[in-house]
N, C-alpha and C positions, 0 to 999 in steps of 0.2 A: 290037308287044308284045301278049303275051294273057293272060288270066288263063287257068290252068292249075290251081288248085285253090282249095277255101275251107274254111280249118278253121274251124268252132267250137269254145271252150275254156268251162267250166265248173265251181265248183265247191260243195261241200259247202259248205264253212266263209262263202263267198260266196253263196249261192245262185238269188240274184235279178239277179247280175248275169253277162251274155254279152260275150266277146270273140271279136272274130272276125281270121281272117289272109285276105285275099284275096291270092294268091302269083300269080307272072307268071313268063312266060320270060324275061324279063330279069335275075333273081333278086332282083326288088325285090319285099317283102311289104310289105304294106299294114295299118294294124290299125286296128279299130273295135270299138265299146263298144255294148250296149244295156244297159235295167236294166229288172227286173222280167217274171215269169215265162219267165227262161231256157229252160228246156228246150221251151219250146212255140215261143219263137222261134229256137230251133234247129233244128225239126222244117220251119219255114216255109221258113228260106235253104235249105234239103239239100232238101225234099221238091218246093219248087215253085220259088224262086229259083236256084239253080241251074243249072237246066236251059237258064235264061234268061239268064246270064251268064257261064259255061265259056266258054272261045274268043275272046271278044269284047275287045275293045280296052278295056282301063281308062281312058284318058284321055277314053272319051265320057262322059263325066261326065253331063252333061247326060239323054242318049242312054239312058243304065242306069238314072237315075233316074227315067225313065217309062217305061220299061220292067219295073221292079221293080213301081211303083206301078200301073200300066196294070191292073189286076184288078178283076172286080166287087166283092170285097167290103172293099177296100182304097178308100174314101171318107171322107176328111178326121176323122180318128180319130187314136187315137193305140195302135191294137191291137197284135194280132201284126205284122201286115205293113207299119205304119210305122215299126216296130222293129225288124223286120229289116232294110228299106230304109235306117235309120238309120244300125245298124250298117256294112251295107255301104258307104254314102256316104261316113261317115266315114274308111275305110279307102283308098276311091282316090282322095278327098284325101290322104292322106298318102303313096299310091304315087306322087301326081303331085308335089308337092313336094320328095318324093325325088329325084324325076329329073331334077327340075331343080337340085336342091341350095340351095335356099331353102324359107325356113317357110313354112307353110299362110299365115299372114295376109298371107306377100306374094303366093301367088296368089289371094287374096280381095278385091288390089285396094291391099296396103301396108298402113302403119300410120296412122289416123287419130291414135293418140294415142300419147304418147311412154311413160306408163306410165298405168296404169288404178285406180281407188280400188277398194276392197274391202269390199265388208259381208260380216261372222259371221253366216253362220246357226247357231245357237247348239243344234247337237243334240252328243250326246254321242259317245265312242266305240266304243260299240255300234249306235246307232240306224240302220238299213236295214243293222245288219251279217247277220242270218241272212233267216229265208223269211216272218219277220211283219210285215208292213206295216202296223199300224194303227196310229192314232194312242193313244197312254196305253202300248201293252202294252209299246215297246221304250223305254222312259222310262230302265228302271233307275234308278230316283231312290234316294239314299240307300246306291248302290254304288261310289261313284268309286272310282276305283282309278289314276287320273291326273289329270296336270294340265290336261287342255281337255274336263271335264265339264261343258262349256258348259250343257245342257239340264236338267242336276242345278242348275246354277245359276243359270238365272234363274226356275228353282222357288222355290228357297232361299235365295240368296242375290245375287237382282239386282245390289247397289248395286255390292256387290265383286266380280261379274263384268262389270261396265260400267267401272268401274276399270282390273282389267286388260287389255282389250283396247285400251281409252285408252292404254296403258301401252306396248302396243305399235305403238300409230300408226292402229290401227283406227277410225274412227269411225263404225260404220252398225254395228247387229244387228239381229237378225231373232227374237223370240221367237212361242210359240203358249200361253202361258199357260190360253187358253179352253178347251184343247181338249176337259180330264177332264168338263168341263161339258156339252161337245155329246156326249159317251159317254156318261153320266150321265144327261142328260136326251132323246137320240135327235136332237138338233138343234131340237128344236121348242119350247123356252123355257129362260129361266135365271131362276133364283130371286137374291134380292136377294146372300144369302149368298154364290154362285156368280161374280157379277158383282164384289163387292167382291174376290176372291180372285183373280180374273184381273185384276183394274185393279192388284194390289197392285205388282206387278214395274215396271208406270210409273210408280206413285209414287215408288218406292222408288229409282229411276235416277232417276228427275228430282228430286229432294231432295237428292241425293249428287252429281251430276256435272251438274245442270243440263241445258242446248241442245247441252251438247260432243259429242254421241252421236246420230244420228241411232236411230230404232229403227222396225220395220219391225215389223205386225201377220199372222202367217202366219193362219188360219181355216181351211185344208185345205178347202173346199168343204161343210162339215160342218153350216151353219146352214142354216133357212129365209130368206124374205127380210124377214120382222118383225123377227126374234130378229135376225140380222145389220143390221140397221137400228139398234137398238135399245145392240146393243155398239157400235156405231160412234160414235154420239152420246155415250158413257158414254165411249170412249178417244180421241174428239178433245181433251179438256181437256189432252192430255201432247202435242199435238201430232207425233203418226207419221208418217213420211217415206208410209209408204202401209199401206192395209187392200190383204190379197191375197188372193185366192180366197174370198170370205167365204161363196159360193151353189153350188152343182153349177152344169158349168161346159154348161150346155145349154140355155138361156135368156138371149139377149144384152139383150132388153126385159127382163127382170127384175134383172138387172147393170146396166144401163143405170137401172133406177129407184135401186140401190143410189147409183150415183154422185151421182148428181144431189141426194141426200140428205145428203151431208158434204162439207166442203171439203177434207177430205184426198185425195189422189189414190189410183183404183183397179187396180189392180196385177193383171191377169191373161191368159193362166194358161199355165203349163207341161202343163197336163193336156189342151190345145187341139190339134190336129193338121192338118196345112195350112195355108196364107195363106189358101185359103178360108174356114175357121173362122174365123183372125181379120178378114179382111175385115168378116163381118156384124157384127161386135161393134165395129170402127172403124164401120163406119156407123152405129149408133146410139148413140155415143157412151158407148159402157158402161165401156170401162176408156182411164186416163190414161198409165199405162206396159206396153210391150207386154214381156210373157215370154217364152221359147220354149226348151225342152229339146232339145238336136240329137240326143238319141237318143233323141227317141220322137216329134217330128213333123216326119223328113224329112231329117235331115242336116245340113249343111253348104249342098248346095245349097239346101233348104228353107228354113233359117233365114237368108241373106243376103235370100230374096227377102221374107221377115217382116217384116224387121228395116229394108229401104228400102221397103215398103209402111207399114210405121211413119211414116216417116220422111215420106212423102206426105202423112200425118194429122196430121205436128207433133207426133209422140209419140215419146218417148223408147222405147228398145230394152234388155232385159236377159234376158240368158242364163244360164238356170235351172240352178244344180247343189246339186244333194243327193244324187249317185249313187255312180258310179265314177270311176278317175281319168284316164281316157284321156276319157269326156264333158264333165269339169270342162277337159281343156285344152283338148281343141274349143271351149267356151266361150267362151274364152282369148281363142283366135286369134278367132274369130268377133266377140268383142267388143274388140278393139284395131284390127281390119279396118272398124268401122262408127262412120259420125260421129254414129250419133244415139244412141250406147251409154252409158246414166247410171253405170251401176254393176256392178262383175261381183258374183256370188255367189262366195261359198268357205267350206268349212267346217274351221278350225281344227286340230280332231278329227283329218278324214279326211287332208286334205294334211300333217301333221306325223304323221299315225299309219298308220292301215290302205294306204292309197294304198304307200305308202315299200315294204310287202309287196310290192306287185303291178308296180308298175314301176320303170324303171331315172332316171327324172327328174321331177321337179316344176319347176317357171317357178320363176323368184326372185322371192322374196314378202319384202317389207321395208317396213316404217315405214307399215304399212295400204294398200300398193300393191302389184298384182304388174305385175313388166317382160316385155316379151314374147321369149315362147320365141326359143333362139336355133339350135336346130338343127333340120334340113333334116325336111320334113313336118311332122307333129306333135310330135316333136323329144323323143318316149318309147318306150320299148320294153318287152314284158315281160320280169320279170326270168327270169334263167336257170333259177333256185330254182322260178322258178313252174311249170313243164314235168316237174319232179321231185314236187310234190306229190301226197300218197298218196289223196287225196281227189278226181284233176282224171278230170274226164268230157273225152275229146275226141272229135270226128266230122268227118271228110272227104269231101267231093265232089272231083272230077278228072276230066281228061279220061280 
């Protein structure tokens, strides 16, 4: 079998996020996700990956994956070129468990676990939907227009968004209440005022629903390491499953001070790229639960070897989604495949909303659990609609 061509798809209304088709002579396609600045990592697979994988055997999995990587300036990042490499790993995992007519998580090794719990990360259903990525501007606070304006609500109303998600079997969320603070003030202090405004949403769930909820503190990398010292101290009182990302993620001794300053556990980062990366941070003991996005540090192959280099350090493994939905099911499999996986991500919003747009399946998701996918590779496809839209950029390499 060879690979024979590689589309990339694209669109407006999406714009941060890339699909790619790796297609074979077999007529098995293969499909993989990246997120964030599309069209540059579309320029990477066509203009230099390509050249490097036409012809070649998909099943060398291994083989393509340092192959892709093999580039000077592709070093343990999570750039363009670990994002195309993403993309594409993701993809001939799913050629290969096509072929064989089982899911990705049974070539990753089986199921560790019979079904897997679920925390909300509680963004809304716009947020990372257009080309702005920062934190405050895709809020839309005060716009709902549906029922899983999750982000509108643990603005506004905590107590009754901790509620329904109880409601529905969920127990773990994920809010960033700090973050109009570290915009506000550049990251480099909070005012008394600021601090009471971001602790409100913990009080506010822990007065109404108590210990029932676990709740998770997102910081996006956005403090210094006082200022995040300092919120740490202030939101252990409501006891959080974990502070995540609270520093730029480029200083494992300075994370490593982080930890060592709160008893809650330190949570990072998806923003990391390589086991290399995370290597240095397990050696200085900087973070308690290890992250990792399989489309932006390395795939499928990438993230197994993370996630059991975890597992050497006695650390829990979770796989990061806040993107598209073909990386939320990599996720999936990736985290039903590994015994040291605490928790997967999922966002409410996207898998009951914008996702249902773009592909033909989501995993069954029920009572705060999702079950593991049941059909052959990644066990989703894009939908037909989507090839039709008036807004899709696509681009082909072939032999």
């Amino acid at each position: 079998m060879k690979i024979t061509a590689i589309r990339t798809y694209r669109t407006e209304e999406f714009a941060n996020v890339l699909w790619v088709h790796v297609e074979t002579d077999a007529g098995i396609t293969g499909l993989g996700e990246t997120f964030y600045g599309a069209e540059a990592v579309a320029a990477h697979i066509h203009n230099t990956l390509a050249v490097r994988l036409l012809g070649q055997d998909p099943l060398r999995i291994e083989h393509l994956h340092r192959e892709m990587l093999n580039l000077p300036m592709a070093q343990s990042s999570t750039g363009v070129e670990y994002r195309a490499a993403s993309a594409i790993d993701i993809a001939l995992w799913d050629i290969f468990g096509k072929l064989a007519g089982l899911p990705v998580w049974q070539m990753l090794g089986g199921l560790s676990w019979e079904k897997m719990r679920l925390y909300n990360t509680c963004a809304g259903t716009r947020y990372v939907r257009s080309n702005v990525i920062k934190p405050v501007d895709t809020w839309n606070l005060g716009t709902a227009d549906g029922p899983y304006e999750d982000l509108d609500g643990f603005m506004n109303r905590p107590a009754e968004l901790a509620e329904s998600l109880l409601d529905e079997g969920i127990t773990a969320m994920k809010i960033w209440p700090f973050d109009p603070a570290a915009t506000e003030f550049k990251g480099q202090y909070i005012t008394a005022d600021a601090m009471k405004a971001g602790l409100k949403p913990f009080e506010e769930i822990r007065r109404t629903v108590g210990d029932k909820i676990d709740i998770m503190l997102e910081m996006h990398c956005l403090w210094n390491l006082p200022t995040a010292m300092q919120i740490a101290r202030e939101v252990a009182e409501f006891k959080p499953l974990w502070f995540e990302d609270p520093i730029r993620m480029n200083n494992a001794q300075a994370l490593a001070e982080f930890a060592r300053a709160t008893p809650v556990m330190t949570c990072a980062s998806e923003t990391l790229g390589s086991r290399f990366a995370y290597k240095e941070y397990l050696d200085r003991d900087a973070c308690h639960v290890v992250m990792a996005d399989l489309c932006w540090t390395g795939g499928l192959t990438e993230g197994r070897k993370i996630a059991a280099m975890a597992d050497s350090y006695h650390r829990p493994f979770a796989a990061h989604d806040c993107i598209g939905p073909v990386g939320f099911v990599a996720g999936i499999h990736m985290s039903f495949s590994q015994p040291n996986t605490i928790i997967q991500e999922s966002v409410r919003a996207f898998y009951r909303g914008w996702y249902l747009e773009l592909v033909t399946d989501m995993p069954r998701i029920e009572g705060g659990y999702v079950h593991p996918p049941e059909g052959p590779g990644l066990g989703l496809e894009l939908q037909p609609a989507f090839f039709e839209r008036s807004d899709l950029v696509t681009r082909i390499s072939e032999l």
